[in-house]
N, C-alpha and C positions, 0 to 999 in steps of 0.2 A: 499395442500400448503397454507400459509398463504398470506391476501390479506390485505392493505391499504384502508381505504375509505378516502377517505379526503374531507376536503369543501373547497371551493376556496374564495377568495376576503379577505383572510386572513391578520390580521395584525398580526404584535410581536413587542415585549419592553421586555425588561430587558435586563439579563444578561447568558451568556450561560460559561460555563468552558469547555477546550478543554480537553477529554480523552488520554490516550497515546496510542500512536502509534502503529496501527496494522502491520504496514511495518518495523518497529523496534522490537517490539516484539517477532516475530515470528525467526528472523535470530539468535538471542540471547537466545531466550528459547534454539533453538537446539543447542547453543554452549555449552551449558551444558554438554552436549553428551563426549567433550572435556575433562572432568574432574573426577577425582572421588569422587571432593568431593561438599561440598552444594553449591547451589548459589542460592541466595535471591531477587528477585525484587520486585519493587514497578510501583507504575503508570501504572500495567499490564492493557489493554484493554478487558474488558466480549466480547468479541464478537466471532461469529461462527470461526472463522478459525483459533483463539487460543484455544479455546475448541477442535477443532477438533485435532491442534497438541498437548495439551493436552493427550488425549487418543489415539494418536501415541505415543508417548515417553511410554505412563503406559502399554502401547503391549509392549514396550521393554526393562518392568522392571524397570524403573524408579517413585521412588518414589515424590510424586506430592502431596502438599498441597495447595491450591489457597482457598484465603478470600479476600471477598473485591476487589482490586485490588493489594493483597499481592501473592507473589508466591515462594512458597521455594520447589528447583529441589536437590533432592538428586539420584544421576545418578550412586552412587557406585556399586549398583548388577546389572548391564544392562546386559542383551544380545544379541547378534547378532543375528538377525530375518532376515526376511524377510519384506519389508514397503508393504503392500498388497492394490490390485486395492481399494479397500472398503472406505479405508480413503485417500489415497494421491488424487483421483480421484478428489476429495473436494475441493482441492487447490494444487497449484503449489506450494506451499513455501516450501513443503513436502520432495523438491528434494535434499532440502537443508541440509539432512541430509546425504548425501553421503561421501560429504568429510571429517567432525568428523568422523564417523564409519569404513571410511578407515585408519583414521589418526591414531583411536584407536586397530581398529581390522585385519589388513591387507586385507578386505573382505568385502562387502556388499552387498545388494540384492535388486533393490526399482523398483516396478511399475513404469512405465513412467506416469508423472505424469498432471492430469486434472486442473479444476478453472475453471477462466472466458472465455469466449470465445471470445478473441477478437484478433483473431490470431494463428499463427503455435506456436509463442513465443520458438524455438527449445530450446533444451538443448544442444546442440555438443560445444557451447562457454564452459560449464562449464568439460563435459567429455575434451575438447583438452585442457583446465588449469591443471585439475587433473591426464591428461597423462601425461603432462611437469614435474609433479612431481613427477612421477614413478608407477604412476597406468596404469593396462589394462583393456578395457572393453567390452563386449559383448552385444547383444541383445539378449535375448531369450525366448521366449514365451512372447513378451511385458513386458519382465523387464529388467532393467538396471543390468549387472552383473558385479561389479570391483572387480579387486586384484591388489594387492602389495606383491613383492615377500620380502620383509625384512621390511623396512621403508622408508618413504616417504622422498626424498629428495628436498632441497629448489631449487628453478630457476629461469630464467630471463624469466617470461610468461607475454606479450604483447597482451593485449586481439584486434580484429578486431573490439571489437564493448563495449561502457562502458557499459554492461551488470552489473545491481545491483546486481542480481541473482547468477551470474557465480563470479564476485566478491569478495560476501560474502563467495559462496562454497570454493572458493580457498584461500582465506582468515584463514578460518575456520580449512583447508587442511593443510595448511604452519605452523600452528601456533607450532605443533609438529614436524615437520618434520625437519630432519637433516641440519645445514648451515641456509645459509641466502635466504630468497624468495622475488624476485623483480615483483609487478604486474605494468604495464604499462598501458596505458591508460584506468586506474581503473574506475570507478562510484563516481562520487564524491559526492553522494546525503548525506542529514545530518543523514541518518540509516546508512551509511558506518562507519559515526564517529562515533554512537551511540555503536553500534555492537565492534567496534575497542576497544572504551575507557571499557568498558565490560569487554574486554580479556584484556586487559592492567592492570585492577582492578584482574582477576584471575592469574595475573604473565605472561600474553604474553609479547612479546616483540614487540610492531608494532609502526612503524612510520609513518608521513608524510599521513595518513588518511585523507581526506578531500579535498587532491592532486588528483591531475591525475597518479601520484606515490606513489605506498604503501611498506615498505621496511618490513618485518616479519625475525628478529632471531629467530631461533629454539629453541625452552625450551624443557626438558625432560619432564617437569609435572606441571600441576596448579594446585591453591590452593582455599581455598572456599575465597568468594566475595560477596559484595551486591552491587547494581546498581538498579540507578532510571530511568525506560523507559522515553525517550523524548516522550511529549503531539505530537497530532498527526497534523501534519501541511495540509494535504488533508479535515480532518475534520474541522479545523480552518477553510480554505479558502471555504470551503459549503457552512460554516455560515455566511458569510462574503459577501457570491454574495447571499443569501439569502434574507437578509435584503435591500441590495440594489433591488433587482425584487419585492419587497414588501413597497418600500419606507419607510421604517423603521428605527427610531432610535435601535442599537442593541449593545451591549460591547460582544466583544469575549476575554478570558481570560485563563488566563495558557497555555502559547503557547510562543515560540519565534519566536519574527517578523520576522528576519532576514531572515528565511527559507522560509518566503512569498516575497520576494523581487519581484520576478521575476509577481507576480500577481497583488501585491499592483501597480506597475511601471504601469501594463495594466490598471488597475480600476482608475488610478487616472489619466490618460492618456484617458480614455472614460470620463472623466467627474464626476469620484466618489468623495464625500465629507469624509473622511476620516481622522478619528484623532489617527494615529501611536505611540506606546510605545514600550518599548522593549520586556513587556508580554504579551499586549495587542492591539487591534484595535477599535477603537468605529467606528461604521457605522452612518449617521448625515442624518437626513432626508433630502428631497430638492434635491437630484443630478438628473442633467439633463445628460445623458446617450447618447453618440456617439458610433459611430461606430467603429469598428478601424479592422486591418488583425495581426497574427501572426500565428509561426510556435511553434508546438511543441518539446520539444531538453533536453535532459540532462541534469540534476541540473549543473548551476546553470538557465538554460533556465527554459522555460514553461512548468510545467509537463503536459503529458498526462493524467495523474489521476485529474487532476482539467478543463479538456475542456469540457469535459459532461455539465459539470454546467457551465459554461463561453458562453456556445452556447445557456444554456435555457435563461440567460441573456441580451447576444446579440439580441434576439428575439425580446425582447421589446426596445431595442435600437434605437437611430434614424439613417439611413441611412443604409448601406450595409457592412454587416460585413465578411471575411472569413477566415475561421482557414485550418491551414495545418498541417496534423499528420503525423509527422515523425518517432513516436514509435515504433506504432502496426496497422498492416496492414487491419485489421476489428473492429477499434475502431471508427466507427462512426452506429452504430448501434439500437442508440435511435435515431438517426435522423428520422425512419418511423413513430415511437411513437411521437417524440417530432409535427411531421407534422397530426397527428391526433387530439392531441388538440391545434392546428389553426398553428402551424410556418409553416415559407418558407424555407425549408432550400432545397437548390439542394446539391449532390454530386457528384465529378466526379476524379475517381481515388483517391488519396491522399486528396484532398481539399472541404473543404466543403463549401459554401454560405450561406448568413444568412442574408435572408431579414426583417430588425427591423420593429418598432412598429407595431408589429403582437399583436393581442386579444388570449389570452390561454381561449378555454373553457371546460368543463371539458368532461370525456369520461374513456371509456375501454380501459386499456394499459397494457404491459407485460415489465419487466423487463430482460432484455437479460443478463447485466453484472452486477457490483459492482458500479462503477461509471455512468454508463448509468441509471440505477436503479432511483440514488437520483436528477439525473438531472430531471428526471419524478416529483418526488416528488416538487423538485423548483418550475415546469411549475403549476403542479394540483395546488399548496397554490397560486399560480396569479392566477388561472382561471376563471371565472364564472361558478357558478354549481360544480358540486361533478364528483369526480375521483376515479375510482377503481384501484387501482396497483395491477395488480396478481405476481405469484412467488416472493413475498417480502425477502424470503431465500437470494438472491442475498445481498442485503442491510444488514441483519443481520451478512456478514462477515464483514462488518469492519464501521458498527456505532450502537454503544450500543444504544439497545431501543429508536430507534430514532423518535417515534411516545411519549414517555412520554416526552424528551428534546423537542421536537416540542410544543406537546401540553403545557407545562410551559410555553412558551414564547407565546400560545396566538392562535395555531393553532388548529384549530378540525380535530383532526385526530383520528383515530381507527384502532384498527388492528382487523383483524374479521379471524379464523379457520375455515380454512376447513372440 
C-alpha cells in the first residue's frame, strides 16, 4: 500500500481549483443504468471510487470512454449480472445500483456492500423505499436479491431518516416507474439537486429537489443528455481549513460558496479572516482562531465529511472546543491518530473534546477512513518534523492526487510505494 511522507512547518500561496464532486458523481454515472441511450459528463472526478464504479458498470456491458475529466456512458447493451463482493466491497456507492437495475430489468443481484469504515451505515432505509415501490428482497449468501413482479410503481415513501444514499436509490427507482412518487423527508444535500437536474436533462420528470419533498412523474424512457458535475464542496472546505492551520494566504476556486454555508458561518465564527464570492473563498492571513462546540446534521447543517478536518483545526485553536456526530456512529476514529501527533482530543460516546493550542509533531499514522485520512494530512503540514501516512488508498477515493495539488501550493509531500 501506498504511503505519504510529508514535511511539516509548511506554508502555501497561490491558488487551488476545486475538482468535481466525488459524492455527485458517482449517483449519476449510475443513473445511466436508467437509459439506453449516451449520456456525457464533464467535471468527472479521476479518483479511486469513480474508477472503481467505472469497471463496475464495464462488468455489466456498459460502454465507457473517460478523458480528462470527460465521460461518455453508452449503457445500451447492458446486462443484468450479478454486482460481485470484488468491486462493491470498495465503496458503498455501489448499492446505488439497485434501483436503476430494478427499475430496468425487474431483477437484480448486488453484494452487500463495503467503503469506509465508520459505521453499520445499514442499507434497509433504501431496500423499505424500494419495497414501497413494489420490489421484494431477499438476503442470500451475502447478497442483496430484488424482484419486481411487472413494473415498479410510484408511492407516497417517507423515509425515517434523510438518507442521501437511500434517497438517490429511490429516486433513481421512481424515475421509471409507473404514476407519480412522493419521497418525504428526502436528503436535501446539493448531490440530490445535482443527480435530479441530470435526470431532468435525460427526460425525468422530478420536482421540488433540494426540499425535504421530491415529487417523480413516471416516464416510459430517457433520452441521451450531457451534464456538468458540480466541483466538489468537501474538497473546497479541506482547502479552506488548510490554509487557515497554516496561516496562509490561499484562493479556492471553481466551487459554489453557497454549499459551504454552514462551514464558512463556523470559521468566521472562530475568528477566520475570510474573503467570500460566489465561486470563490480567499483565505487572509492573520486570523486569530477560537474555540467554538457544534453538532453534525444534514445539509443544510454541518457535514460530517468535513469534521475530520475541523477537529485537526480546532487543535490549534484557542480555548476548548467540542464537536458532536450525529451521522455515523464510528466517525471519530482519527481521533487516536490525530492524539499521536500531539492533540488532546477525549471522546465519550457521540462527542468529542478538543483541547486547542496543541503543537502537531510529526510521527507514524494510519489512515482508517476517507475523511479521517486527510485530517492527518492537515495535522502532518502543521507539525514539526516529517509524517508518514500509511494506507494512503483511503485518500485516493475522493482527492485527485492530492500530494501534486499540495505540493503546487508549496507543500513537500511525496508519495512513496510499497
Amino acid at each position: 500500500m501506498d504511503k505519504l511522507i510529508i514535511k511539516g512547518n509548511a506554508k502555501i500561496s497561490g491558488a487551488v481549483n476545486v475538482h468535481g464532486s466525488k459524492n455527485s458523481a458517482l449517483p449519476i454515472i449510475v443513473s445511466s443504468l436508467l437509459s439506453e441511450n449516451t449520456l456525457k459528463l464533464s467535471n468527472v472526478p479521476n479518483v479511486v471510487d469513480v474508477l472503481n464504479l467505472i469497471k463496475l458498470l464495464k462488468n455489466y456491458g456498459v460502454k465507457i470512454e473517460y478523458k480528462k475529466d470527460k465521460l461518455k456512458i453508452n449503457p445500451k447493451k447492458i446486462k443484468n449480472l450479478s454486482a460481485d463482493y470484488d468491486v462493491v466491497r470498495k465503496m458503498r456507492a455501489s448499492i446505488l445500483i439497485l434501483g436503476p437495475l430494478l427499475s430496468r430489468f425487474g431483477d437484480a443481484r448486488i453484494s452487500l456492500p463495503g467503503g469506509c469504515a465508520i459505521g453499520t451505515r445499514p442499507i434497509d432505509i433504501h431496500l423499505q423505499g424500494l419495497t414501497k415501490l413494489g420490489a421484494n428482497f431477499e438476503i442470500q449468501s451475502g447478497f442483496v436479491v430484488g424482484t419486481v413482479k411487472s413494473q415498479l410503481v410510484g408511492n407516497k415513501i417517507k423515509l425515517p431518516f434523510p438518507s442521501v444514499g437511500a434517497t438517490e436509490n429511490i429516486l433513481m427507482a421512481s424515475v421509471l416507474a409507473k404514476g407519480e412518487t412522493k419521497i418525504s423527508n428526502a436528503a436535501r444535500e446539493p448531490e440530490i439537486e445535482d443527480l435530479s437536474n441530470c435526470l431532468n436533462k435525460m427526460g425525468a420528470k422530478i420536482t421540488g429537489h433540494g426540499s425535504k419533498t421530491i415529487y417523480v412523474q413516471g416516464v416510459t424512457n430517457l433520452k441521451k443528455a450531457e451534464h456538468e458535475i458540480i466541483s466538489d464542496r468537501i474538497v473546497a472546505g479541506t482547502y479552506i481549513i488548510a490554509a487557515l492551520m497554516l496561516n496562509s494566504s490561499l484562493e479556492i476556486k471553481n466551487f459554489n460558496t453557497i454549499y459551504l454555508k454552514s462551514l464558512i458561518n463556523i470559521l468566521k465564527k472562530m475568528g477566520a479572516k475570510l474573503k467570500v464570492s460566489k465561486n470563490s473563498i480567499k483565505v487572509l492571513k492573520g486570523s486569530k482562531l477560537k474555540s467554538t462546540s457544534l453538532s453534525t446534521s444534514p445539509y443544510p447543517g454541518f457535514p460530517s465529511d468535513l469534521q475530520a478536518q475541523l477537529m485537526s483545526l480546532m487543535c490549534l485553536s484557542d480555548g476548548k472546543s467540542k464537536i458532536k456526530e450525529t451521522i455515523f456512529e464510528n466517525r471519530f476514529m482519527h481521533v487516536p491518530e490525530l492524539n499521536r501527533l500531539g492533540a488532546k482530543i477525549t471522546v465519550e460516546k457521540d462527542t468529542a473534546t478538543i483541547i486547542g493550542n496543541q503543537t502537531f509533531k510529526g510521527a507514524q499514522v494510519m489512515a482508517s477512513d476517507l475523511r479521517a485520512s486527510v485530517s492527518l494530512v492537515l495535522a502532518a503540514m502543521n507539525a514539526s518534523g516529517q509524517t508518514t501516512l500509511n494506507r494512503v488508498y483511503h485518500l485516493d477515493r475522493g482527492y485527485e492526487n492530492i500530494e501534486k495539488t499540495l505540493g503546487s501550493l508549496g507543500v513537500k509531500i511525496k508519495r512513496q510505494k510499497n
